[in-house]
C-alpha positions, 0 to 999 in steps of 0.5 A: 872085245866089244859088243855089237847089236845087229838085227835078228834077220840079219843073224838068221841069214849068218847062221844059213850062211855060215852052214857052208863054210868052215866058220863054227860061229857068227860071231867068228864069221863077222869079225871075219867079213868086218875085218876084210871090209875094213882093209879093203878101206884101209888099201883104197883110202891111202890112195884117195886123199879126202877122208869124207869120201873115205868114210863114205865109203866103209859106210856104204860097204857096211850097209851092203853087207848088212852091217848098218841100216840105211 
């Protein structure tokens, strides 16, 4: 397991998030969400053959959900 530091705005807005779902923590709801955006790069990525768009993309994934800042 590793850690990870994300703001304290963004752990607030987890918390009032996860209120309505069946996830017991924040730490379990952001392995959850991190690991479906990085298969859905994953899928999109074997179809597209240059890596820099590729890592372009999971950048700009991350930074929709909140996960790096811009």
């Amino acid at each position: 397991m590793a850690d990870i530091t994300i703001s304290d705005n963004l752990v607030g807005r987890i918390e009032d998030r996860i209120k309505h779902t069946e996830f017991s923590s924040v730490d379990e709801y952001i392995g959850f969400v991190l690991s479906e955006a990085v298969t859905r790069v994953e899928r999109g990525s074997e179809k597209e053959t240059d890596s820099t768009q590729s890592r372009e993309d999971v950048q700009s994934r991350l930074q929709s959900l909140g996960y790096l800042e811009e």
